[in-house]
C-alpha positions, 0 to 999 in steps of 0.5 A: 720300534718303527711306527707301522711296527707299533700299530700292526702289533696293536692291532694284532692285540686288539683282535686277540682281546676282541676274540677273547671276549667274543669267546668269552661271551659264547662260553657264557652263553653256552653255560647258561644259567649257572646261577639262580635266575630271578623270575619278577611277578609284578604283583603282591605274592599270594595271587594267581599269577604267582601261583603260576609262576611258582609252577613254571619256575618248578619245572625249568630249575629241574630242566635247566639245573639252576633254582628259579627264583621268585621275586614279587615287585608290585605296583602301578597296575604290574608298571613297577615290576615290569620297569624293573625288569626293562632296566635291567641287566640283559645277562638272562637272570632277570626275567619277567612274568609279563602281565596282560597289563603289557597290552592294557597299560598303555590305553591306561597310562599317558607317561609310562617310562618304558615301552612294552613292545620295545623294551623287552626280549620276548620269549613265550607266551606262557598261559591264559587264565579267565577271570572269575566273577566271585561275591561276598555270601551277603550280596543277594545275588546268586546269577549275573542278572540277579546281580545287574537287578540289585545293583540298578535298584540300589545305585552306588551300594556296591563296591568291586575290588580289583588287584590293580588300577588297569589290570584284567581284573579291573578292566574286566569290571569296567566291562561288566559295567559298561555292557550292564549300565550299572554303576559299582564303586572301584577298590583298587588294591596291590595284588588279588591276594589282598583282594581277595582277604577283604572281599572274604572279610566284608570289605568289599563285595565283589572281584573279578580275579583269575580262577586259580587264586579264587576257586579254592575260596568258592569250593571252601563256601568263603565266596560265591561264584556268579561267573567265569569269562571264558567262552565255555564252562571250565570243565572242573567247575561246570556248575559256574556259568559263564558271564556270556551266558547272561551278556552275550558275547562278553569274554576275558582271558588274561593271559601272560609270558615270559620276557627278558629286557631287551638286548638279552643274547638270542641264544639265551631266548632260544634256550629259554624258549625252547625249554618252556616250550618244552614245559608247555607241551608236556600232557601231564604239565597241560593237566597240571595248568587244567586243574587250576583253570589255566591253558598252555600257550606255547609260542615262539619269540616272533609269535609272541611280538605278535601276539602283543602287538595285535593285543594292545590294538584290541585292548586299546579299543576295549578300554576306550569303549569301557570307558575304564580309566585311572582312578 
């Protein structure tokens, strides 16, 4: 075989393995998922964020035919679960609950090893939730001023806990604090759950923590709300008055998304996108969402970049001004 024979023949096999592949790659693509997909929530299981990923994921393995699966990778304020997906396969079986902690973190932490705005694939934002402000029954406060009073006239007596170093929970604390020129100790723990255990058992006696993990244990008298950071009253608990209402202008909403790690396929974000949006936007899912005090946030991928980049800014300049830092 002469040499130009040689070469032309290996090229002819090399584009045929290269469209192989590239066919290879579409039917993939096109067949996804045919596996179970694993869904990371950053925090312990038993909080608020799991409780709303346990929702989502209900809806999109019956529209998507495949279980979604929860996996609880807590740590380092969501930093641990959230590198954990950034370093993983970009195929679409690894996702993530994306935390707030994707826009506070970086003011909170100087070296973190992965770039939340360059190391993932957005897909859709997913919920807001408030943080609602929530004492143990021995605290003698029953509103937020009362509570500023008590802690002015007995400094350093009070502890808060949080569900982690830089998350809403304990941001939204710092910000308490600074806005009252009050001093509370910070208990840092894994998650709202285990927080949310000590504060029922004396340990601790307050928590900011997201309405769906924590308004059971108030309906139940374990705990006692003094207020909820949303701008209005949440209309299925309209009794508890809003933290703003005491401190004007104070609001948090901790919201979260859904995100791949980067380089994951644009038809498996589509496909994704289109089916929480679709989740999203069902009345009966919104009501669902309602009842536990969250709100849609259906989004596009680009909406979402946005969304994170315009939040880190805010949150950069929120932290600075608290003067919230790592314990």
């Amino acid at each position: 075989m002469s040499t130009a024979s040689f070469i032309r023949n290996s090229l002819v096999s090399l584009v045929a393995l290269v469209c192989i592949a590239v066919a290879g790659g579409a039917h993939a693509q096109a067949g996804y998922p045919n596996k179970p997909v694993k869904l990371v929530v950053p925090f312990a299981a038993g909080g608020s964020t799991t409780l709303l990923a346990r929702m989502l994921t209900e809806r999109l393995g019956q529209s998507m035919g495949q279980p979604f699966v929860i996996d609880n990778r807590a740590g380092a304020g969501g930093n641990v679960g959230m590198e954990y997906v950034a370093r993983s396969e970009p195929d679409g079986y690894t996702l993530l609950l994306a935390p707030i902690g994707m826009a506070t973190n970086p003011a909170l932490y100087p070296k973190m090893s992965f770039d939340p705005q360059k190391d993932f694939a957005p897909i859709s934002l997913y919920a807001g939730v408030p943080n609602l402000l929530v004492v143990h029954p021995s605290v003698p406060a029953r509103n937020i001023g009362e509570l500023i009073a008590y802690a002015k006239a007995h400094p350093g007596k009070l502890t808060y806990a949080s569900s982690g170093v830089g998350t809403s929970s304990h941001l939204t604390a710092e910000m308490l604090k600074s806005a009252a020129g009050i001093f509370i100790l910070h208990i840092p723990y894994r998650g709202g759950a285990p927080a949310m255990q000590d504060l029922m058992g004396g340990q601790v006696h307050m928590l900011f923590e997201q309405v769906p993990s924590v308004l059971p244990e108030v309906q139940s008298g374990r705990v006692r709300a003094l207020g909820i950071t949303s701008t209005r009253r949440m209309p299925t608990a309209p009794e508890i008055p809003t933290v703003a209402e005491s401190l004007a202008g104070f609001e948090v909403n901790a919201w979260m998304g859904i995100a791949a790690p980067k380089g994951t396929s644009p038809q498996i974000v589509a496909r994704l996108n289109a089916e929480i949006v679709k989740v999203l936007n069902d009345p009966a899912f919104q009501a669902q969402l309602a009842r536990v005090g969250a709100t849609a946030m259906p989004s596009s991928p680009t909406d979402y970049a946005k969304f994170l980049a315009s939040e880190t800014t805010r949150w950069t300049r929120i932290v600075k001004a608290s003067g919230a830092r790592l314990d």
